[in-house]
Every structure is written in C-alpha cells, then in structure tokens.
NUDREN-16446 format. One record per residue (C-alpha): residue number from 0; x, y, z. Coordinates in steps of 0.05 Angstrom, whole numbers, plus 5000, padded with zeros to 4 digits. Example, Ala and Ser with C-alpha at 12.3 -4.5 7.8 and 13.67 -1.06 7.14 Angstrom:
// residues 2
i u v w
0 5246 4910 5156
1 5273 4979 5143
***
This chain:
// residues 527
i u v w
0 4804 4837 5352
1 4870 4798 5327
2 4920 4775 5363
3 4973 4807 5314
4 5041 4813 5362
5 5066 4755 5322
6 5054 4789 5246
7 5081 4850 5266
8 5139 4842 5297
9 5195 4851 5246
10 5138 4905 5208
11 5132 4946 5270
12 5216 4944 5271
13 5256 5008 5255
14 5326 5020 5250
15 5360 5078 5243
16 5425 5094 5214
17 5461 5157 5224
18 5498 5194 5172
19 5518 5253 5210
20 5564 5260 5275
21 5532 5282 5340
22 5465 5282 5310
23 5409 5229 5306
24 5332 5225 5288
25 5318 5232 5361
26 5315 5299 5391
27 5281 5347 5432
28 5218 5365 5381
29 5175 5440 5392
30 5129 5476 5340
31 5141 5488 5273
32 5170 5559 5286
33 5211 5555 5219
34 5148 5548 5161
35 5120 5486 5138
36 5152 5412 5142
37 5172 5406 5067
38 5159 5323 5056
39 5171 5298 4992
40 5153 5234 4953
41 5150 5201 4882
42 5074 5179 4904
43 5027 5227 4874
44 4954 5209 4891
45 4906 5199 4830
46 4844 5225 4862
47 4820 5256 4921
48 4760 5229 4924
49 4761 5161 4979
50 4713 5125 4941
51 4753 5125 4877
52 4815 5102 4903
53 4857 5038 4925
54 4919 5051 4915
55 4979 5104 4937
56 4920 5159 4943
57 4920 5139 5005
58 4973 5171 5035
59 4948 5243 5032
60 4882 5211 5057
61 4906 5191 5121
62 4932 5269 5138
63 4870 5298 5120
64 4804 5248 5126
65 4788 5209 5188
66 4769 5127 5201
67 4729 5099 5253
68 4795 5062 5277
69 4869 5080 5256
70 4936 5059 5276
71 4981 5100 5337
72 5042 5100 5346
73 5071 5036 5366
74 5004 5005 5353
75 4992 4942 5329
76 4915 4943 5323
77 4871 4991 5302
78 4858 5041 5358
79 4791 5085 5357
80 4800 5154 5321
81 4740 5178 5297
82 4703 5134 5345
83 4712 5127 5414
84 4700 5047 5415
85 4688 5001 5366
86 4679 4922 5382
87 4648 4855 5354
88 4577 4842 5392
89 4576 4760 5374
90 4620 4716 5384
91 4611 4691 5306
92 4651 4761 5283
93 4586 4787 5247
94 4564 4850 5281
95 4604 4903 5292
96 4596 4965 5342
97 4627 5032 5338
98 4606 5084 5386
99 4630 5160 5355
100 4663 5219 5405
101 4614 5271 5419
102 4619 5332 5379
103 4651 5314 5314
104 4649 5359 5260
105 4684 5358 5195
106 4735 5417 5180
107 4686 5460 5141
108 4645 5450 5214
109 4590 5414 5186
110 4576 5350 5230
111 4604 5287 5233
112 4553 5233 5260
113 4526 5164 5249
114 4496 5178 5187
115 4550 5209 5163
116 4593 5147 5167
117 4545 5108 5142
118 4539 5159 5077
119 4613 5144 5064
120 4612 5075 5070
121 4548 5062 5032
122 4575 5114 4973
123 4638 5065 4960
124 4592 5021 4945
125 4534 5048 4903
126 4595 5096 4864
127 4628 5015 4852
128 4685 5051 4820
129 4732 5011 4773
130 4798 5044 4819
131 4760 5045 4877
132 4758 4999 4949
133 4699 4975 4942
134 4721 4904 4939
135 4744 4909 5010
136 4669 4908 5031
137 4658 4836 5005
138 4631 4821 5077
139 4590 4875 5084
140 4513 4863 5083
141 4493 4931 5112
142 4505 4987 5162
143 4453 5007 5215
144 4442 5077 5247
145 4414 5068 5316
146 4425 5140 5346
147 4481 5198 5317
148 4532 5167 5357
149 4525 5097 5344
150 4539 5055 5279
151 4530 4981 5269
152 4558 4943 5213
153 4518 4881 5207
154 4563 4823 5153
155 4538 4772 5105
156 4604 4717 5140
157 4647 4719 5202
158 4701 4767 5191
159 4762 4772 5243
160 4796 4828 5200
161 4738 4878 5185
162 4764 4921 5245
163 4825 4927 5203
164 4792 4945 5134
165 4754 5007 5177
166 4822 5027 5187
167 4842 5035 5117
168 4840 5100 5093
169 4788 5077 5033
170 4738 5084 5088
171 4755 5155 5102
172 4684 5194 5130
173 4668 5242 5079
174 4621 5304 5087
175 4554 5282 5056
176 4540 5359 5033
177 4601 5361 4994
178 4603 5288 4968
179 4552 5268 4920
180 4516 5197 4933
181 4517 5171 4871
182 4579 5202 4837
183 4653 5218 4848
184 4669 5294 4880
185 4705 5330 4814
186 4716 5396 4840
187 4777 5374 4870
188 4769 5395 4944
189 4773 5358 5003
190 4721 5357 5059
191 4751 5308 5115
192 4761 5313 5198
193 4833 5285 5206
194 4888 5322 5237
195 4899 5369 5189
196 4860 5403 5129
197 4878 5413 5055
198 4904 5486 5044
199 4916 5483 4974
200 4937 5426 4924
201 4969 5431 4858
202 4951 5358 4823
203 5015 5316 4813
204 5056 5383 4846
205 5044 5397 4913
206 4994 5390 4973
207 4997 5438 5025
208 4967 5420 5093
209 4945 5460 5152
210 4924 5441 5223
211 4849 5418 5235
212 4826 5467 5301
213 4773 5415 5287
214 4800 5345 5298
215 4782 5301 5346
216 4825 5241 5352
217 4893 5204 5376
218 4936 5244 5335
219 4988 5294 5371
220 5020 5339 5323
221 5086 5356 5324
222 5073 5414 5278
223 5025 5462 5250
224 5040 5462 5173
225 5064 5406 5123
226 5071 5408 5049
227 5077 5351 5008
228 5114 5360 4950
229 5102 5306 4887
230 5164 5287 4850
231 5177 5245 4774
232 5244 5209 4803
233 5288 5198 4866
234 5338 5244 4853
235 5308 5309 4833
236 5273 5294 4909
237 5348 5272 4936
238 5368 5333 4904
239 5313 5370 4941
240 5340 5348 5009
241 5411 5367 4989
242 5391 5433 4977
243 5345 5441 5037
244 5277 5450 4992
245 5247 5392 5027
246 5259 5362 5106
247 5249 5291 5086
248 5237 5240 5031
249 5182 5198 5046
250 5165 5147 4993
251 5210 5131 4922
252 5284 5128 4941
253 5325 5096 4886
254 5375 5047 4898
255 5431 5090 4878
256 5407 5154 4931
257 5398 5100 4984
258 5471 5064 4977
259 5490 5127 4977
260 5469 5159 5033
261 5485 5090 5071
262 5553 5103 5052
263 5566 5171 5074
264 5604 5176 5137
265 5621 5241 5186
266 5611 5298 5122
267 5539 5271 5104
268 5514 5341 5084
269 5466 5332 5142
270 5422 5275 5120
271 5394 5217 5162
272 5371 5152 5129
273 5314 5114 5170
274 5307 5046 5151
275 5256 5005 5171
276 5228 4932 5151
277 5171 4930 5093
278 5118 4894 5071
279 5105 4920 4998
280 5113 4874 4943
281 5127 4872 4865
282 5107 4828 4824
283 5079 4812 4757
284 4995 4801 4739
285 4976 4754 4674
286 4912 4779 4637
287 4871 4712 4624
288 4846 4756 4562
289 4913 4750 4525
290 4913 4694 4479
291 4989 4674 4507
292 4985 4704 4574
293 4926 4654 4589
294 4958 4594 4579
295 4994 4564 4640
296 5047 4530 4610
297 5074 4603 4586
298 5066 4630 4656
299 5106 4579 4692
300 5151 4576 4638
301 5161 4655 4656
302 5155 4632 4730
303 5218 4577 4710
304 5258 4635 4678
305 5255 4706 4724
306 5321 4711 4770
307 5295 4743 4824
308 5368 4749 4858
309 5400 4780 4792
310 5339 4829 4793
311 5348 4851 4878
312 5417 4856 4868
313 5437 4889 4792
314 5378 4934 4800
315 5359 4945 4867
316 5428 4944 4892
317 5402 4898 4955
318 5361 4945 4975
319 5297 4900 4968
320 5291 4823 4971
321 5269 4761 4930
322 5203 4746 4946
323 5169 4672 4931
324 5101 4681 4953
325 5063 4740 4947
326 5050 4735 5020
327 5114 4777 5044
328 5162 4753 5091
329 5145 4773 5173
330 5067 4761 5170
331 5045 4690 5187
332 5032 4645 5135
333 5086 4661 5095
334 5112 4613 5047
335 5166 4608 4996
336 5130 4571 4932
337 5161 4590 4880
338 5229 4579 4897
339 5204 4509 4922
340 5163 4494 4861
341 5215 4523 4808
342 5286 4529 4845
343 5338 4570 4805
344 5321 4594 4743
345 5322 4543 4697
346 5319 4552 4618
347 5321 4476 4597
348 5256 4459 4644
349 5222 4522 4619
350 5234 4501 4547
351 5200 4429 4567
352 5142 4465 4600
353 5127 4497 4528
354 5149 4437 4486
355 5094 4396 4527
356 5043 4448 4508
357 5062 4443 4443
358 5089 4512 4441
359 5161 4504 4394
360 5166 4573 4375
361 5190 4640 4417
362 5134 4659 4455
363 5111 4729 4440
364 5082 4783 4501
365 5087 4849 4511
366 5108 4871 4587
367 5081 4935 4607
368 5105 4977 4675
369 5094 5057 4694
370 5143 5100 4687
371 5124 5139 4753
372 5093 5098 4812
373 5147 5048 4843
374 5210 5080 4834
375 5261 5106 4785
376 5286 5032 4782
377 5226 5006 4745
378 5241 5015 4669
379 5311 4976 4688
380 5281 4925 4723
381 5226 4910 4665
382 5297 4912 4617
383 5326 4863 4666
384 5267 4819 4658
385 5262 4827 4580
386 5348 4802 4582
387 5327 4743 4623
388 5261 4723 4581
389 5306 4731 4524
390 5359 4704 4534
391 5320 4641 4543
392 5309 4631 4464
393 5236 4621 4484
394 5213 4697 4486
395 5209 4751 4447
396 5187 4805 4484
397 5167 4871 4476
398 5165 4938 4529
399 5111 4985 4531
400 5095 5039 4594
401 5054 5098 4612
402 5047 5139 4664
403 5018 5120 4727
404 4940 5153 4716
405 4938 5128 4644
406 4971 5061 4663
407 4919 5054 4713
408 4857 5053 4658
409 4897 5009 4613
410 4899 4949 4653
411 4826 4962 4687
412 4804 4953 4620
413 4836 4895 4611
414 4887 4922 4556
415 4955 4889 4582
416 4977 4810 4565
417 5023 4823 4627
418 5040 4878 4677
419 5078 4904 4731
420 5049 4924 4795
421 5073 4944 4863
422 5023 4927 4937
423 5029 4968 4990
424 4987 4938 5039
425 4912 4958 5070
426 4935 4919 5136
427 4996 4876 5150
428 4960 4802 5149
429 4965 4750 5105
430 4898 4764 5077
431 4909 4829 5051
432 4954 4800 5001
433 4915 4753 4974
434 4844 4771 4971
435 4848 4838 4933
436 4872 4796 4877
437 4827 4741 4877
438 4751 4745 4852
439 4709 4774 4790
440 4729 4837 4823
441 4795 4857 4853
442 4845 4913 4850
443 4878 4889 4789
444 4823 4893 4737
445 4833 4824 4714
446 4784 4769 4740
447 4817 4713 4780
448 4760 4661 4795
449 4786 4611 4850
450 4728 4577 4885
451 4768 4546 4932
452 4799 4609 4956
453 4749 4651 4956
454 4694 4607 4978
455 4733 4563 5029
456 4801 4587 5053
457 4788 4659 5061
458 4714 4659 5096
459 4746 4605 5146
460 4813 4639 5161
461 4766 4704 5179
462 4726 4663 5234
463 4794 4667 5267
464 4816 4724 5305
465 4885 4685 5324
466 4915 4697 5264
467 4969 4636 5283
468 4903 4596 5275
469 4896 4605 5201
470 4974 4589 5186
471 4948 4513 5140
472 4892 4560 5106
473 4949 4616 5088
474 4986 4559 5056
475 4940 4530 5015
476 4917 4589 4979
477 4994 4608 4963
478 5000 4536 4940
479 4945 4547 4889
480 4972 4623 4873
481 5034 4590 4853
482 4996 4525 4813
483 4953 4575 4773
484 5024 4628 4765
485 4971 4686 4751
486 5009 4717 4796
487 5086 4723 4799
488 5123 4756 4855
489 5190 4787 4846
490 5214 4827 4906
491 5199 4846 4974
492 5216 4918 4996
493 5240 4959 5063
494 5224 5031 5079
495 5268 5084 5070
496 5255 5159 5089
497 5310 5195 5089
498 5316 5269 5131
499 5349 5336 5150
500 5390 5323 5215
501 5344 5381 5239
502 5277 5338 5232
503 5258 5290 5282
504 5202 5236 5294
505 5225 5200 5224
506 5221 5132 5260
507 5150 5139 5285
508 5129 5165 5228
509 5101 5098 5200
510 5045 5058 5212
511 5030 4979 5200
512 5007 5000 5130
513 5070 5036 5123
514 5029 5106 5103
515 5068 5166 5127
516 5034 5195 5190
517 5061 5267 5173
518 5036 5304 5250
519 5097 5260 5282
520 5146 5300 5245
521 5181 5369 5274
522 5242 5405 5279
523 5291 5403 5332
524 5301 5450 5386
525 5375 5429 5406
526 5435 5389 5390
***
C-alpha cells in the first residue's frame, strides 16, 4: 500500500469558519427525526450507469454502489468496504488479493460475490465506453475467481496505486442481473450495495436516497434519508439554503456566495461555511486535430499570454489559486513549470514565438467551455481569457459553449480546437493527474501520444509504493507536459460546502477524492 501521510497532509486539512454566534459545525448529531437531509449541488451526474462514467457521476455513486476498498473518515488509504481485506501477494505489485465479507447482497437482495465483482470490472471493459473509466484499467491483464469470496486481480506491470483505482467509484459492483454485459443499463435504475439505495431520481432534478437495511461496510450513518437536489447556478442553490429548502451546498459555490458568506458576521442568517484545501484543477486541452491548435508555437504562445493571477483574482475573487503544473499543489511531485518556463505574461515573447513559426497574422481559435459543470464563474472566466488573448494583437478568438451532456460528446468526438475542463481527482497522487490525459485513450477524447511518459515514467513511478520515491519521475513528465503545452493549467481550487447551523458532520464529510460522503451528515440535537 502507499505511504501517502506526506500527499495528504494539506488535502486531508479542514478548516472551518463560523458565521453564526454560539453555533459551529460540531454538535451533538441523532437521527434524522426532521425528513430528509436536503444537499444540494451544481454537479448533476450524466449517467447512472458506472461503466459509462468518469467524471462528476461519481458523486451519487459513492452513496449508493459499493468498492472493494473506499476511503473513512480521516483515512488516508483505501480501507476495505465491500471486502474485508485486500493486499498485494508479490513483492513486484502484480497480484492483488481481496477477500469479500460474508453475506453480501445487493439492495434488491440478490448476491454480491466474487463473480459478481469480477462482472463489473470485466463489463467496463468489454462496454469500452467513450465517457467511461475504462482507461483506469491500463494495468489490468485479468481478474481470477478462486471461490465466492475471493477475487484476484492478476496485472500486465507493477502497479503501487491499483489499490487506489479499486477505490474509485468507476469500479462500483454492479448487480449482474440488472446490468447487461455487453451494453450500458438504460432504464435508469440503480442496482448497487452502498449505504444507502436510490428511492427515486428525477435526471438533472433531484435524487432521493434511502438507507440500505442491506449494507455491509465502514459507513456509519448519521441519518436515514438524503436528497440531492441538482441545481443550473450557485445562487438559486445559495438561495435554497437561505430559505431553508436545502441543509447544505455541496459542490458549485460561486465566488460572489462564498465572499459573501465569509463576510457575514454575528446576523449570518444561520449559515456555516466549511472550507477545506482542494485538489481539483482547471485548465485548458489543445485538440491536435485543429489545424492551429496543433501547432506548438500557438500553444505556448497562448501558454506566454494567460494571466493566471488576473483570472484567480477578477473572477474567482481568490477563492481558487494559480496553478503551474497540472499536478496541484500538496501532492508530491509538484512543480511549478509554467511559471518557470514562461514567467509573467508576456505579449512581446509570445509575438516572437509566432513570428519564428512564421505565423504574422492574428491567430484564429475558437474556445469552448460548459455552461453548467464547474461553476457559475465559467462563461466570465472564458471572457477573461478571450480579453487577455486579445488584447495581445495575436488572437482573434471566438466563444462557443454547451451544456455539460452535449459538451461532453463534442469534444469525445474530437469537435473542439480548444476547451475548458475541470479534474476532480480519482485519488490524490501525482499520477492521477497525469495519466488520464496521456495515451491514445484518456478522459479527454483527444489522443496525447508520449512514449516517454507512458512507457517509462509512469510504469516505473508505479513499482514504488513510497510515493516520495517517484518525486524525479513526477518531474519529468510535468517538464514534458509543459514542453508539448497540450495541456494548460489555470487554477487550483479549495472546497467549499456551505450549511444550516442545524447540520453537523460538514467537515468529515469529504474524502481524499473530495466526493461528498453524504451518511456523515445529521441534524443537531442541542445548542
């Protein structure tokens, strides 16, 4: 298993800042006697199917499907859920052993057994669909049933962070009767064994969640009921809270609501704000198909021009930070390339960059963004950008956007020159943020072949289960990110949830990932 303490220690961090006198997040908790926790959030999933999703889906996932291994609180490995141990066999980090509890059964009460995880695992991979995590099983040769309780996972290279790609919620254990093999589930159910089951959802609305009798696993629920409500923007859900509709905002606070509700004093209406340190990231993806977006000198002459401070600060309000590497800042290995390949933004260098290529004349691209995945912020921000690139002389550039389940085919098909796109992270280690995008095939649609990368720097940093081993690896492949500028990072964010002073267990609420584990929350007994 890793030795993680090190990456973890400012992720694992939460603060929390009171807005209201003689009241904090912490307080005596008891059942949900008062309905359902109302949580709301501007991530809506885009399927519910596990094998069709790598992205924000996963949130719901974790509340209602299972893992082999998950994250408790305070954790900073994956702890056995589903299983009751899991453990590499060799010492080469090639076989890995998970023994199951006795008497799983999913929450329709049909069993959950060996072959059943090896169904799910084995349908990512023969569905191979375009949204889907399959590329998280590049390591995987094959999984092995040896009795109903025990499943081996047998891989093709040493890999120290498989244990923490089990704990992503893309390899949720489905129910082979209600998931077809071959094909994604379209009825829009949900067969799973986590702590709670799916009462009812209402797609992009609302998801209402009930507890699992069935569950078997870490998870102690504060509460018997949540529903998650889905909103467009942060302050129809900050209105929401105001007006005591929801309990808590989990995910898609605007930098207005949050400054806000950091400035309230004694009167706050009630309202906590937790704040806690992130590791999701923003940043901007090239398509090598675009006849301008595939030449380099363009991209570092884009790379020469964003102002990442102008963008965290007139936009974001400070809520977020600059970010230089798209490793974030607070996992080993970090680096800070771009600032020390490029400095400040610099309009006379990126002019020479083109001039060199031979490029005299305003570079045309179109910059496309969603208009309802990271944030009410995001058509500003892609305005900000458009004002720097402009105001270069050496751009002229044009803003498209779509909504967040039609944005998501456009670029899989390869039909952006340049997009935005947000990362929240499988698993806080460096390799997480670079591997999805490297490869023929990786979570942003767009091929990225780097040999050296993938054939070099990543097998050899996952022989290492000290992750402060693989610190000169980490580095390299950043170096080359930034050299190739396929890839430009903008800003790093924090986590904000923001709560009723009557709800408590905001602050444990998060795992490593930073998914919401929704059982932690409850209402308060006392003041």
């Amino acid at each position: 298993m890793f030795n993680r303490n090190r990456c973890l220690q400012q992720v694992a961090a939460v603060v929390s800042i009171s807005l209201a006198t003689g009241c904090g997040v912490f307080g005596d908790e008891a059942s949900d006697d008062a309905g359902p926790i109302v949580v709301g959030t501007t991530s809506a999933p885009s399927t519910l199917d596990p094998a069709a999703a790598w992205d924000g889906s996963w949130e719901l996932f974790r509340n209602v499907y299972q893992t082999l291994l998950a994250y408790p609180v305070g954790a900073s490995e994956p702890q056995p859920d589903a299983a009751k141990s899991c453990e590499f066999t060799d010492d080469s980090k090639r076989t890995y052993r998970c023994e199951l509890r006795d008497g799983m059964t999913f929450s329709d009460g049909h069993t959950l057994d060996a072959e059943a995880v090896k169904y799910s695992i084995d349908r990512i991979r023969k569905i191979n669909a375009i949204s889907g995590p399959a590329g998280l099983l590049g390591s995987l040769e094959r999984v092995q049933v040896r009795d109903e309780h025990e499943v081996i996972f047998h891989l093709n290279q040493p890999d120290a962070t498989f244990p923490f790609v089990l704990a992503t919620p893309a390899m949720s254990i489905v129910d082979p009767e209600d998931y077809p093999a071959d094909k994604l589930r379209q009825d829009g159910g949900i067969a799973g064994s986590g702590p709670y089951r799916l009462a009812s959802y209402d797609d992009g609305k609302q998801a209402e969640l009930v507890r699992n009798d069935k569950y078997k696993g870490f998870a102690e629920r504060k509460n018997d009921a949540v529903t998650i409500r889905y909103f467009q923007d942060s302050a129809a859900m900050v209105k929401a809270l105001r007006d005591k509709k929801i309990d808590a905002t989990y995910r898609g606070l605007g930098a207005d609501d949050i400054v806000a509700l950091q400035k309230k004093g004694p009167d706050a209406d009630g309202l906590d704000l937790v704040e806690g340190s992130g590791t999701d990231i923003n940043y901007l993806v090239f398509n090598p198909k675009d006849p301008w977006a595939r030449k380099t000198e363009v991209r570092k002459a884009v790379a020469q021009i964003v102002d990442r401070p102008a963008i965290t600060h007139k936009i974001y309000k400070d809520t977020v930070d600059p970010l230089y590497s798209m490793v974030p800042k607070g996992l080993v290995g970090h680096t800070t390339g771009y600032f020390d390949d490029y400095g400040d933004p610099d309009k006379d260098k990126a002019r020479k960059l083109l001039t060199d290529a031979g490029i005299t004349e305003p570079v045309p691209l179109t910059l496309w963004y969603t208009t309802d995945r990271y944030g009410s912020e995001t058509a500003t921000e892609f305005k900000e950008l458009k004002r720097q690139l402009e105001a270069s002389g050496l751009f002229r550039i044009t803003l498209k956007s779509r909504p967040w389940k039609t944005y998501v085919k456009g670029y899989q098909k390869g039909d952006y020159p340049v997009f935005g796109r947000g990362w929240f992270p499988d698993f806080p280690d460096a390799d997480n943020f670079i591997a999805p995008f490297v490869g023929r095939q990786n979570a942003l649609g767009t091929p990225y072949d780097s040999p050296q990368i993938t054939k070099v720097l990543l097998p050899r940093s996952r022989q290492q289960a000290d992750r402060a081993e693989v610190v000169d690896d980490f580095e390299e492949a950043q170096q080359i990110l930034v050299n190739d500028a396929r890839l430009i990072p903008l800003w790093q964010g924090r986590q904000y949830l923001a709560v009723n002073e009557d709800v408590s267990g905001a602050e444990r609420a998060l795992d490593p990932s930073t998914i919401m584990m929704v059982w932690e929350l409850s209402r308060k007994t006392s003041w």
